[in-house]
N, C-alpha and C positions, 0 to 999 in steps of 0.2 A: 869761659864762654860768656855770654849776651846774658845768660840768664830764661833765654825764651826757647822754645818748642823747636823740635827738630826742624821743622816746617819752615822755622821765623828767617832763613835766609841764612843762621848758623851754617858754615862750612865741617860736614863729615869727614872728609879726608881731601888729598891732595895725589896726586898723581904724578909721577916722573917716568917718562918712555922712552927707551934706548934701543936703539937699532944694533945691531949686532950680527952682519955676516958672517964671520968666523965662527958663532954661537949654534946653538942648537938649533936644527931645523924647525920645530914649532916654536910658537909664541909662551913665553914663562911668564907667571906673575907670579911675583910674593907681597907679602903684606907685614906692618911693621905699627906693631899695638903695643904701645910705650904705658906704664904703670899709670899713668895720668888719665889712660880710658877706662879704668877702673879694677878691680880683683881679676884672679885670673879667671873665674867663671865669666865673669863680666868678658875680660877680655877675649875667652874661645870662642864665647857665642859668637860675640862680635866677626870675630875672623873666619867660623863657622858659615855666618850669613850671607860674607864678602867671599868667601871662595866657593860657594855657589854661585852666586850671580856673578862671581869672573868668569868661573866654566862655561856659563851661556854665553860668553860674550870671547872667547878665543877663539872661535871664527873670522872677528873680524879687525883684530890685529894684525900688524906686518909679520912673515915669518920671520922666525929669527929673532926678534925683539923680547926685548925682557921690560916687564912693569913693574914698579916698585909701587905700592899700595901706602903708603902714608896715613893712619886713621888717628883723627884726633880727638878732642874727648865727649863733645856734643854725639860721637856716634854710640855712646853707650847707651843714650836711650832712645835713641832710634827703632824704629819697630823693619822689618826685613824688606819694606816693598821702600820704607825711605833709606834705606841703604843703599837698594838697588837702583834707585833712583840717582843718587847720590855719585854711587858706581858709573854710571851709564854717565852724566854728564861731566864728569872726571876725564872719564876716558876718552869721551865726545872732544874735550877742550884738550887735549893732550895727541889728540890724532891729528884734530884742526890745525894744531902748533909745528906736527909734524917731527919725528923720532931725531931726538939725537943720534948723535955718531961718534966714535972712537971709544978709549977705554977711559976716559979721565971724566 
């Protein structure tokens, strides 16, 4: 990382969204907290945090689609509300972009 504050314009995670008809009727996310965001305390909290603030926000994903949550290491110390923040404009720019399709 930068070195600076969650705040400082470091990237938390990254977002990938796939449209998926054939898929389960609601919308899925998982999330994908690699050793490099810290122990594993480190990292439950972390995905703890993030799969709260997915729950609120699976309303307004496509049915069908599945979200893969990418979390990188600037989110270990992240505090919950810039996670969600974090979350929210992840998914924001991944809606805008508009859901992949197929299985590849």
């Amino acid at each position: 990382g930068s070195g600076g504050s969650p705040g400082s314009g470091e990237a938390l995670l990254v977002t990938h969204l796939r449209a998926d008809p054939s898929g389960p009727r609601g919308p899925q996310v998982g999330f994908v907290v690699s050793k490099a965001v810290g122990n594993a305390v480190t990292r439950n909290r972390v995905r703890r945090r993030l799969r709260h603030a997915a729950a609120a926000r699976l309303d307004g994903l496509p049915e069908g689609s599945r979200t893969v949550v990418r979390v990188l290491p600037g989110a270990a110390t992240a505090g919950s509300a810039a996670l969600r923040a974090a979350l929210d404009q992840a998914l924001d720019r991944s809606l805008r972009a508009g859901p992949r399709t197929g299985s590849s």
